[in-house]
C-alpha positions in Angstrom: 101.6 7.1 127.1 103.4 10.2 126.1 101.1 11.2 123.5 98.2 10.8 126.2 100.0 12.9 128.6 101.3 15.6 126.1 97.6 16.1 125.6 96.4 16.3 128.8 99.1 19.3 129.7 97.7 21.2 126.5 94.4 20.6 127.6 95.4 21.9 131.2 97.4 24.7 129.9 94.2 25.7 127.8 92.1 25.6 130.8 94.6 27.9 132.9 94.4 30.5 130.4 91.2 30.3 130.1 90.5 30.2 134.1 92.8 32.7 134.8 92.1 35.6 136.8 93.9 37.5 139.0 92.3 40.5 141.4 94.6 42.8 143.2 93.6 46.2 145.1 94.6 49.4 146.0 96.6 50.3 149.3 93.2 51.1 150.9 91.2 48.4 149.4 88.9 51.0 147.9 89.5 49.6 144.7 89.7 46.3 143.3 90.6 45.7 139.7 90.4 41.9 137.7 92.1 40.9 135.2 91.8 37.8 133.1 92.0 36.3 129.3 88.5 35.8 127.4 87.6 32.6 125.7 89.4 34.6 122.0 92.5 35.0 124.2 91.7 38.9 124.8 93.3 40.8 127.7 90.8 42.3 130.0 90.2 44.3 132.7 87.1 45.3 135.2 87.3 48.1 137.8 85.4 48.5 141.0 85.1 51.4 143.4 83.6 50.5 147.3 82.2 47.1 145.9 80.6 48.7 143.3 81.1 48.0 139.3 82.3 51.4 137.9 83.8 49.3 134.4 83.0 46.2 133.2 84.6 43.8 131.4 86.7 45.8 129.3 89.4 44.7 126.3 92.6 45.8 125.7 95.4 45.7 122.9 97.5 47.6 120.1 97.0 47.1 116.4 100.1 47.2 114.0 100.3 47.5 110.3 101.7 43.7 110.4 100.2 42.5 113.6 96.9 42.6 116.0 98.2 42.4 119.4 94.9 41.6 121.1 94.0 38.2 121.0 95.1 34.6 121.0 97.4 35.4 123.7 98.1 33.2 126.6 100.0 33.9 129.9 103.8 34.7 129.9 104.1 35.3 133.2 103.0 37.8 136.1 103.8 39.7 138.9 102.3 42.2 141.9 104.5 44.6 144.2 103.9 47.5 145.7 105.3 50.8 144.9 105.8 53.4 148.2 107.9 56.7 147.7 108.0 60.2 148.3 109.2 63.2 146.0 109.2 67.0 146.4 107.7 68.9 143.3 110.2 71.7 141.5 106.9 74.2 141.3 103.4 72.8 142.4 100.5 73.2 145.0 102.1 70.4 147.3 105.6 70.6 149.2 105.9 66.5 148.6 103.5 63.8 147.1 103.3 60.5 147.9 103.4 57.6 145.6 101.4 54.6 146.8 100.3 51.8 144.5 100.1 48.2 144.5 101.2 47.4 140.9 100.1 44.4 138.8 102.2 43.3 135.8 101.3 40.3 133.1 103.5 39.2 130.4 101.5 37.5 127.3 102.5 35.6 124.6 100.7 35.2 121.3 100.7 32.1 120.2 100.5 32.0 116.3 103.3 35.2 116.3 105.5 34.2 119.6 105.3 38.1 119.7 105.0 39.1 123.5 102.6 42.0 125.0 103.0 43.5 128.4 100.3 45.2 130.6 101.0 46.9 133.8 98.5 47.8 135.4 98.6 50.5 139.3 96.5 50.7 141.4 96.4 53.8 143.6 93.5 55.5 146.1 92.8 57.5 143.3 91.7 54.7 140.7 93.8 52.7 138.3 95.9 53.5 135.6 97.6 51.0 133.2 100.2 50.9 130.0 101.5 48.8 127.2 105.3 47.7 126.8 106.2 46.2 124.1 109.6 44.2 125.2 112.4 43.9 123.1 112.7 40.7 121.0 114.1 38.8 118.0 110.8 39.2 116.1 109.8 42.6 116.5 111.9 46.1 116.6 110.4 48.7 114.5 106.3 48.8 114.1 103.7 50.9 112.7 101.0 51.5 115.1 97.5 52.1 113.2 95.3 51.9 116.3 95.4 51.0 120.3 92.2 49.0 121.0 92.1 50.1 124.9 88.1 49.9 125.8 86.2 51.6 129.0 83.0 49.8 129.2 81.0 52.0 131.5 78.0 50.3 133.3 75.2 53.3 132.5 74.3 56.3 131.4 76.5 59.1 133.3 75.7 62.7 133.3 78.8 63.9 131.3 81.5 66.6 131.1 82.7 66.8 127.8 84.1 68.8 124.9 84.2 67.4 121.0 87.1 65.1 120.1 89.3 67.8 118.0 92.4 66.9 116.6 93.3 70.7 116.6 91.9 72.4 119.2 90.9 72.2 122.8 89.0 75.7 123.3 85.8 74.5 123.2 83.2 75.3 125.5 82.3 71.9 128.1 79.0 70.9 127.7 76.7 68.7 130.0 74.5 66.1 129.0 74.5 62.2 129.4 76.4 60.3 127.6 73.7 58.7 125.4 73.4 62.7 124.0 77.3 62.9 123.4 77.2 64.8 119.6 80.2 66.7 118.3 78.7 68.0 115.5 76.3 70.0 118.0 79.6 71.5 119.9 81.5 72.9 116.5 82.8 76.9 117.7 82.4 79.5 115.0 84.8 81.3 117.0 87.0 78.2 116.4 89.7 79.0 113.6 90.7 75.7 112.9 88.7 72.4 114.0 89.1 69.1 113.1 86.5 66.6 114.4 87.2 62.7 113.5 83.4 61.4 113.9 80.2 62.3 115.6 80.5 60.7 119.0 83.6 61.1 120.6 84.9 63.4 123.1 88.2 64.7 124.3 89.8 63.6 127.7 90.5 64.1 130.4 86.5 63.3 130.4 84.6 63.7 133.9 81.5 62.0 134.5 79.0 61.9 137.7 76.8 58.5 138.1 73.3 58.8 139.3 74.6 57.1 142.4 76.8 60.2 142.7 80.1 58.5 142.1 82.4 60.7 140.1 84.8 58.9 137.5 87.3 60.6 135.3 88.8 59.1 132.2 92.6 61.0 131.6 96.1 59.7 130.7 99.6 60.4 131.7 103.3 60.4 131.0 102.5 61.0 126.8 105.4 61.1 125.3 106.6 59.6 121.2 103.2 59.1 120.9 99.8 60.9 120.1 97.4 62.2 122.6 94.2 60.6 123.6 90.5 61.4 122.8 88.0 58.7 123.3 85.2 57.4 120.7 81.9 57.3 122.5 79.4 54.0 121.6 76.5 55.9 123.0 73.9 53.6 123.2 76.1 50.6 124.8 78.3 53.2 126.9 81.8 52.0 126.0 84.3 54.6 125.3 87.5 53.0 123.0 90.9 55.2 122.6 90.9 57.5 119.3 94.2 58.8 118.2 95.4 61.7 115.7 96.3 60.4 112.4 100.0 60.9 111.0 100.1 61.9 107.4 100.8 58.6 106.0 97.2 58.0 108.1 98.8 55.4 110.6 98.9 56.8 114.3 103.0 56.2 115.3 106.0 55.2 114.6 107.8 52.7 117.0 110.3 50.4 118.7 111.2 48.1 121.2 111.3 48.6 123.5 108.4 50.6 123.9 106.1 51.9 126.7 102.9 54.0 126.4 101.4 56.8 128.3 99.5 56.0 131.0 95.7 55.5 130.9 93.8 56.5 134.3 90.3 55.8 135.7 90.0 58.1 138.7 86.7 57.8 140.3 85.0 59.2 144.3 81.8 59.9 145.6 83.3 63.0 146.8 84.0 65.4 144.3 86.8 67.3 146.3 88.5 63.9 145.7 88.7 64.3 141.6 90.7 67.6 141.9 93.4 65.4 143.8 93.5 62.7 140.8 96.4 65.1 139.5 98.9 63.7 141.9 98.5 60.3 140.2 99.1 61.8 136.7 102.2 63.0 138.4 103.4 60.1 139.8 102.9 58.1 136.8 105.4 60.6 135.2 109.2 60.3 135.0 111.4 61.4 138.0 113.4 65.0 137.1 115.6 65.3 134.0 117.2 68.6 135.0 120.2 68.0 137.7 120.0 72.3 138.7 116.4 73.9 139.0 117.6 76.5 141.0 116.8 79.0 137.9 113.1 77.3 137.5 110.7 80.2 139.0 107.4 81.1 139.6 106.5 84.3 137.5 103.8 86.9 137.8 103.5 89.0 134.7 102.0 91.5 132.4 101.8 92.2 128.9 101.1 93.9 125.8 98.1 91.5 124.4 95.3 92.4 126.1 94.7 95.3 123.6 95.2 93.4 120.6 92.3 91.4 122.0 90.5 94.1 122.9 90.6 95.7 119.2 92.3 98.5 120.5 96.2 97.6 119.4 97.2 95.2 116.5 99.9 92.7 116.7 101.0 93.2 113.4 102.8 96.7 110.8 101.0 97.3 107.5 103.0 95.7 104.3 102.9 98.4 101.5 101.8 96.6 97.7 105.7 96.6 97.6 106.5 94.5 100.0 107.9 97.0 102.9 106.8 97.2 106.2 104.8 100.9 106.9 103.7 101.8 110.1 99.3 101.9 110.7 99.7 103.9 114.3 98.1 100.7 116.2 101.3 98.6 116.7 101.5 97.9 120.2 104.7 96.2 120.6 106.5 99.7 120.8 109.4 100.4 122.7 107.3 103.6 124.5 104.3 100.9 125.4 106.8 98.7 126.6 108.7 100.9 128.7 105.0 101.5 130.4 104.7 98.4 131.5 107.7 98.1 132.6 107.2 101.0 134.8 104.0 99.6 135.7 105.2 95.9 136.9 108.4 97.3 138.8 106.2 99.8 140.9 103.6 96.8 141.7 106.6 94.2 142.4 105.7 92.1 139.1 108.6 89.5 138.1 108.0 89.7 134.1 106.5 91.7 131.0 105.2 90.3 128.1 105.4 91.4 124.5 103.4 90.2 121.4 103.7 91.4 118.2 107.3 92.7 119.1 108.9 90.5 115.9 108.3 91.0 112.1 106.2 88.5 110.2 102.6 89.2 112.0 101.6 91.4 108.3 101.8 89.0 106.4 100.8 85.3 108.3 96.9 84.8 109.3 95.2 82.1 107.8 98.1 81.9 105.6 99.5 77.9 105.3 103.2 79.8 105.3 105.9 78.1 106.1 108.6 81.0 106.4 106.7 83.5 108.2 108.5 84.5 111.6 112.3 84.2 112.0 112.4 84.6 115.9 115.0 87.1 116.3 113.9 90.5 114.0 112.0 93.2 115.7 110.0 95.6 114.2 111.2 99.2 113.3 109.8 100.6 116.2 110.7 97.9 119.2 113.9 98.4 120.5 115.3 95.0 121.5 118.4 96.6 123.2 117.1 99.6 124.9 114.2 97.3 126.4 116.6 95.1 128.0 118.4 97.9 129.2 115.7 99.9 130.7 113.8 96.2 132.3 117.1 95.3 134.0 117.6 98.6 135.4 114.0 98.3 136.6 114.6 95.1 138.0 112.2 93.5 135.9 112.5 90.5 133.5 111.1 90.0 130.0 109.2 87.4 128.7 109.6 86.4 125.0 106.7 85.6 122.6 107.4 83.2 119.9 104.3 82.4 117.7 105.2 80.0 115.6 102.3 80.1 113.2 102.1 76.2 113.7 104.7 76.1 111.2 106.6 73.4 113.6 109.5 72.7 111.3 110.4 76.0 110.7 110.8 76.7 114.5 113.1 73.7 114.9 115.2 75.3 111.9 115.2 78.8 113.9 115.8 77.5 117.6 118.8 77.7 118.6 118.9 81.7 116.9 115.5 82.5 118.7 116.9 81.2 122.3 120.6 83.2 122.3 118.6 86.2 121.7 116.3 85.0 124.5 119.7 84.8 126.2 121.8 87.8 125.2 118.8 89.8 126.7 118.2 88.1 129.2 114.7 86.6 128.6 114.2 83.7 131.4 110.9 82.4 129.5 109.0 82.2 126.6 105.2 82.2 125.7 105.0 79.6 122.5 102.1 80.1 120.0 100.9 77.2 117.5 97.6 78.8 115.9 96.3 77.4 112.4 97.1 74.2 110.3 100.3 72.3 111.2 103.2 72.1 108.9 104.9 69.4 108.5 101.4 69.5 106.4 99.2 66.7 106.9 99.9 66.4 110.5 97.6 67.4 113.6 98.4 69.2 117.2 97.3 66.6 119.2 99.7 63.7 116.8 103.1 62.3 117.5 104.6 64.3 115.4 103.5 67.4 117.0 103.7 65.9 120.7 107.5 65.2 119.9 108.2 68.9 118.9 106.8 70.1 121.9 109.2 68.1 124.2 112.0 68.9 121.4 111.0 72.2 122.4 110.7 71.6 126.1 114.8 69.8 126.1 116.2 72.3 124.2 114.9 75.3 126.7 116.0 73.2 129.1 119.7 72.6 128.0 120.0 76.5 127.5 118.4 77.0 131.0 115.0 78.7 129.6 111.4 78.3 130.8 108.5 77.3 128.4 104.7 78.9 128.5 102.7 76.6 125.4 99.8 77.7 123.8 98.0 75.8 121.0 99.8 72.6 121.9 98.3 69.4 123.0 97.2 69.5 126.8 99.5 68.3 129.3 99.9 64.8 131.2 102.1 65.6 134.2 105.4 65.7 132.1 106.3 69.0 134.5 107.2 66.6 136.3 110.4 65.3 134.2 111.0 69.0 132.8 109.9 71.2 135.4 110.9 74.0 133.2 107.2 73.4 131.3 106.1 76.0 133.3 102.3 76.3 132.0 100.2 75.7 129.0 97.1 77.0 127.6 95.7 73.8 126.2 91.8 75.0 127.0 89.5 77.9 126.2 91.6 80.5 128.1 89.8 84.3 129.5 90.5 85.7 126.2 87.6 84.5 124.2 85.8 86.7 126.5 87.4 89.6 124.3 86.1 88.5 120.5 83.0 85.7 121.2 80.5 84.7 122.8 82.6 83.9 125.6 83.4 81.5 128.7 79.9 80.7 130.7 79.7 81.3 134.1 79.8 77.7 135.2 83.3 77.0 132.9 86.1 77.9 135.4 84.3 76.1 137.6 84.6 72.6 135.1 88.2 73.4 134.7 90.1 72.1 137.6 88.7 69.1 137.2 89.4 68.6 133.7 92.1 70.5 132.3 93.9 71.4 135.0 94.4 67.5 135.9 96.9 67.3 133.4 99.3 70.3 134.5 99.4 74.2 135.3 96.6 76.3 133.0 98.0 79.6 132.0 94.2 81.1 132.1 95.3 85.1 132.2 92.7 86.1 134.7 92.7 89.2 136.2 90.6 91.1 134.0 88.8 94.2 136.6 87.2 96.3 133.4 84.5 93.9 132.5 82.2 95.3 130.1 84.6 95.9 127.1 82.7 98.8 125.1 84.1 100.6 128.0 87.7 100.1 126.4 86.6 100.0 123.2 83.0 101.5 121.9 83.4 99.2 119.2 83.9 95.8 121.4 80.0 95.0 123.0 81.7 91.8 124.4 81.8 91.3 128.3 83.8 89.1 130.7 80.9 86.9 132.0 82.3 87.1 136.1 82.4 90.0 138.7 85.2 91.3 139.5 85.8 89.2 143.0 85.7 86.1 141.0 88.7 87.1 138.7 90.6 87.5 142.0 89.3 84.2 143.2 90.5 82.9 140.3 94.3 83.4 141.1 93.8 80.7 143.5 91.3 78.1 142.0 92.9 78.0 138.9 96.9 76.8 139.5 99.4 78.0 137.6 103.3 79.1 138.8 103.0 81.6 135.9 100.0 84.5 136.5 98.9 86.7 134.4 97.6 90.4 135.2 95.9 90.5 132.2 94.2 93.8 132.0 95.3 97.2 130.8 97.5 98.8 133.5 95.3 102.2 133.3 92.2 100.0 134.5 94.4 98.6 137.4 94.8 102.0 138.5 91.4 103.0 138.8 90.7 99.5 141.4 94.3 99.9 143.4 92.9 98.4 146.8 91.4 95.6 144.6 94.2 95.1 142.5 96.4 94.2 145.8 95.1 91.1 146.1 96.5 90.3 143.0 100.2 91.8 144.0 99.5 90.0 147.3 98.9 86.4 146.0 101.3 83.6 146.1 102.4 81.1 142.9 103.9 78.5 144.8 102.5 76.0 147.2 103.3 74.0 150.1 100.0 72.4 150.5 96.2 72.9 148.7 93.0 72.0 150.3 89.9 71.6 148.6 87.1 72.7 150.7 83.6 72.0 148.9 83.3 71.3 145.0 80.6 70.5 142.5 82.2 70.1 139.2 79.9 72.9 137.3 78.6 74.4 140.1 81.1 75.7 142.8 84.4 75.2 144.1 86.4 76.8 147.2 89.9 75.8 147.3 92.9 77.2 150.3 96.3 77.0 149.6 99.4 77.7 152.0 102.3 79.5 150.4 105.8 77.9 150.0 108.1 78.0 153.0 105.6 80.7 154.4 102.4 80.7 156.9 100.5 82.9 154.5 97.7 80.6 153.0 95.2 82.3 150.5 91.5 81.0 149.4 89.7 81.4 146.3 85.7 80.1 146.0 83.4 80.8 142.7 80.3 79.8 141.6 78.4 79.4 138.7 75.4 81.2 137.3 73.8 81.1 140.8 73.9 82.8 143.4 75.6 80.5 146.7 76.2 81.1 150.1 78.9 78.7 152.2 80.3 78.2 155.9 83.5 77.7 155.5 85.8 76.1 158.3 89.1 77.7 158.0 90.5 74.5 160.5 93.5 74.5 157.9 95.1 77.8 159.6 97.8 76.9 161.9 96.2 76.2 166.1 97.2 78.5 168.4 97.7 81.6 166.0 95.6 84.3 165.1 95.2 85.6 161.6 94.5 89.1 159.7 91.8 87.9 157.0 91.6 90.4 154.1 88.4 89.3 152.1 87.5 90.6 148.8 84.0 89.6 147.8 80.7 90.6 145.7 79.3 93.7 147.0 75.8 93.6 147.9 74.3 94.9 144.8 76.8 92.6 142.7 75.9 90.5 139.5 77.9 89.8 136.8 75.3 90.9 134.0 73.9 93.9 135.8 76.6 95.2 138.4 80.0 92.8 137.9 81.8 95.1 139.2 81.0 95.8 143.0 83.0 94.3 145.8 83.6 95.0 149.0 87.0 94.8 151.2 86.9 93.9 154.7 89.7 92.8 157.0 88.6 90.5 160.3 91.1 88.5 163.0 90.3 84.6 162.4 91.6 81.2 163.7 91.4 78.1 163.1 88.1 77.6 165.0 86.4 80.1 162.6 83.5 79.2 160.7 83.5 82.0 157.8 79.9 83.0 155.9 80.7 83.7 152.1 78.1 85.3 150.0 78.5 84.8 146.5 76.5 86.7 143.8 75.6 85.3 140.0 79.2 83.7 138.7 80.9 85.6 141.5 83.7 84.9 143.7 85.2 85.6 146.6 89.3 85.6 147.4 91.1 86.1 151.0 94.4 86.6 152.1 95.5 85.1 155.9 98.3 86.6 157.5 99.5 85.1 160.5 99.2 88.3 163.6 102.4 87.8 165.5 
């Protein structure tokens, strides 16, 4: 009798396993996401959005260089609650955020290992995001991870946002096409210095997609941390998308231990397209709480700075290095104590926070497209920038200097210099830095978007924290809402940024456009708009390049494209020559209380208000694409009751941003809230306002 009955609780154990499935939805039952075992013991999920399958059946589970972690599990246990909070954002577009999710947790227990596998999955409004833990027991505490197995089985053939999977780089221009006509090799940049693509078909996230039924998904991750970034292999006739990592140099993809959690990985989706440009909160929330006890010194910047030229052609970066081996001045440097002091004079006048220096440090002569790992040592200016004097003459100005630390990608070398480069940062009184990580990695053999690398740049991150500095990355991996632990990551580049304008073919008309919804889901974009003299010969006879906007969408651009750090990015002495445009610029807030989209097509247009911190100011930016676009705009955000002075900068009549980018026009009009405001928008134009409230 005991042998019968021991067999007949292994046969019903078998059949709960295999019957299991548990369905839980979000607060607003707008989602409902399944989750069962397959016949092989695999965990798997399904997603649906208003009834309607958005991802199928989909498997999950890690690989190790001992173990697969992704079938012949059974169930451990499981668990739903609900999560409901509230937190206020150091820097952000939103005063507070809320965090509302019903979350879903299942333990699993292979059977053959007795290893145990967690998934927890959320589900918010927004979609559903989920993570591995690996809990700490007897039989596991150190692991190689050589591949996570995480699968998006999409249900057909989307029309597609997407730029090449690129271990290296993210400043590639986004192309359109279905998914089925997903090929990297078709997207490689010549204007690319280093690219490193890991197959034909796969793509970088976050990766936005639009169903013919007009739903609009996005594919992203959050809370990366210890571990590499994700890109996403693309099966492009079946449609699933499985999680591609950056190889170490030892060719696995991290090393780990218990207990250990993973990023994040979302599935946003809407059939409103204003909605995707909100899936950002949700990378937030799935992010750590603040690290930093005093923010007080974290603060929104607006800037200027010596670069534009060396973009331009018209300044270098670098001295000249004799066959001897000494530095000699060439008469282009433009990190010069007399060019500084000009902008310095130029930001104080205009109420700027901050200048910006390249070049100002020795090691530029003799470093590009050198693998060097001793090339900048953070704290040595060149003959002709005078560290002290600067300092001197900015504080007494009332301005503050931003330090420029390009790094060469040599990471190790950085680490070895910190400490040196942030007391000088400190002794003259430098309150951020712009970080630089252009070319080939060293430790050699390791990629930007790897553990390896994503651990320096949070090495980085603590450090400035500890010693009370804010951090601007460029050429690091794209962010996932970890501002939200270390506020002081101010902004990132992490995309193809306004200066390939300067030395390519460019950014198309539809790219800023794109952006928000992609690139700017993870965190702040540090874009440097603001460019007023468009066609470039005009700066430089020899530069036939062109910025491909008008001039009212660079404005406009101040407010579509977030950032607490802005960039005036032009020459001062073309500034001057557009003073009543240029005030919009002055005039523009960094800091937000609250953010409204208005009307978005991801490619097309967007129009986006935002009302300034602990102020009744709000500002609006709209652009479109290569098309022309006229809008009604209901300004029902402005306060009731109150009347407003709205300044409007917009395309001129005769404006087009091939034959006449720069006309605008300037009028000022008294609005309320029960205004309906016409906007008129020429080829990849824009238009920006300022509301004021009229006591």
């Amino acid at each position: 009798m005991v042998k019968i009955f021991s067999q007949i609780l292994v046969f019903f154990i078998a059949t709960f396993q295999l019957a299991f499935s548990q369905s839980f939805y979000s607060p607003n039952k707008s989602f409902e996401c399944h989750f069962k075992l397959t016949e092989k013991g695999e965990p798997a999920y399904k997603l649906l959005y208003k009834n309607q399958e958005i991802l199928s059946w989909s498997t999950l589970g890690l690989k190790t260089k001992a173990h697969q972690l992704s079938q012949n599990f059974e169930i451990y246990s499981h668990s739903l609650t609900g999560i409901d909070d509230v937190w206020q954002p150091v820097l952000g577009e939103y005063k507070s955020i809320e965090n509302q999710a019903n979350e879903f947790t299942v333990a699993l227990l292979q059977k053959e290992t007795q290893l145990r596998l967690n998934i927890i999955f959320r589900l918010y409004d927004s979609g559903l995001a989920f993570r591995y833990e690996v809990p700490t027991q007897e039989k596991l505490h150190y692991f190689e991870l050589t591949d996570e197995l995480s699968s998006f089985q999409l249900t057909a053939d989307h029309h597609t946002f997407w730029i090449p999977a690129d271990f290296d780089s993210q400043e590639h221009v986004y192309n359109e096409t279905l998914m089925s006509k997903i090929d990297s090799k078709l997207a490689k940049d010549s204007n690319i210095g280093l690219q490193t693509f890991p197959n034909q078909n796969s793509v970088q996230s976050p990766l936005l997609m639009k169903s013919k039924d007009k739903i609009y998904m996005q594919i992203f991750e959050a809370a990366v941390d210890n571990y590499p970034v994700m890109h996403l292999a693309v099966d492009t006739s079946t449609f699933n998308l499985t999680s591609l990592l950056a190889t170490n140099a030892v060719g696995s993809k991290a090393f780990l231990r218990t207990a250990f959690k993973s990023p994040w990985r979302t599935i946003s989706a809407s059939d409103d397209a204003k909605d995707m440009y909100y899936a950002a909160k949700t990378i937030l929330n799935l992010n750590e709480p603040c690290e930093i006890k005093d923010t007080s010194w974290i603060k929104p910047m607006k800037y200027i700075g010596i670069w534009w030229e060396m973009h331009l052609g018209t300044a270098s970066w670098d001295y000249a290095l004799t066959q001897s081996g000494q530095l000699q001045p060439h008469g282009r440097h433009g990190a010069t104590t007399e060019n500084t002091k000009r902008y310095i004079d130029f930001a104080a006048k205009h109420g700027f926070d901050g200048v910006l220096v390249e070049g100002w440090n020795v090691g530029w002569e003799d470093w590009y497209g050198k693998w060097k790992e001793d090339v900048f040592d953070f704290v040595t200016p060149y003959p002709d920038f005078d560290l002290k004097a600067i300092h001197q003459y900015a504080k007494a100005k009332g301005v503050k200097m931003i330090m420029h630390h390009e790094t060469s990608a040599a990471a190790s070398n950085y680490e070895r210099w910190l400490d040196r480069a942030m007391n000088v940062m400190k002794h003259y009184d430098y309150p951020a830095v712009k970080t630089g990580y252009v070319g080939r990695i060293i430790p050699r053999g390791e990629y930007h978007d790897g553990q390896t690398m994503v651990n320096h740049f949070h090495h980085v991150l603590k450090r400035m924290a500890d010693n009370q500095l804010m951090v601007n990355s460029h050429e690091s991996s794209r962010p996932t809402g970890f501002q939200r632990t270390y506020p002081n990551f101010i902004a990132s580049e992490a995309a193809r940024g306004n200066e390939f304008n300067a030395w390519s073919s460019g950014n198309p008309p539809s790219h800023e456009t794109i952006l928000p919804f992609t690139r700017l889901v993870g965190g702040a974009m540090d874009y440097t708009p603001g460019i007023f003299e468009i066609e470039l010969e005009k700066a430089n006879p020899s530069n036939k390049n062109r910025i491909h906007t008008t001039l009212a969408k660079q404005l406009a651009l101040y407010v579509v494209l977030y950032s607490p750090l802005q960039m005036a990015a032009d020459l001062p002495q073309h500034y001057d020559k557009y003073l009543d445009a240029f005030q919009f610029i002055k005039d523009v807030a960094l800091d937000w209380d609250e953010t409204i989209v208005l009307e978005a097509e991801p490619g097309d247009y967007l129009t986006i208000a935002r009302k300034e911190k602990q102020s009744e100011k709000w500002f609006l930016g709209a652009i479109t694409d290569e098309n022309k676009r006229e809008a009604n705009i209901k300004l029902s955000f402005l306060q009731p009751n109150k009347k407003y002075q709205a300044i409007i900068y917009q395309d001129g009549q005769t404006a087009d941003y091939i034959n006449n980018p720069k006309a605008y026009e300037i009028k000022t009009i008294v609005v309320n809230n029960q205004t309906t405001l016409p906007l008129k928008l020429a080829r990849s134009g824009g238009v920006a306002i300022s509301f004021k409230v009229i006591d």
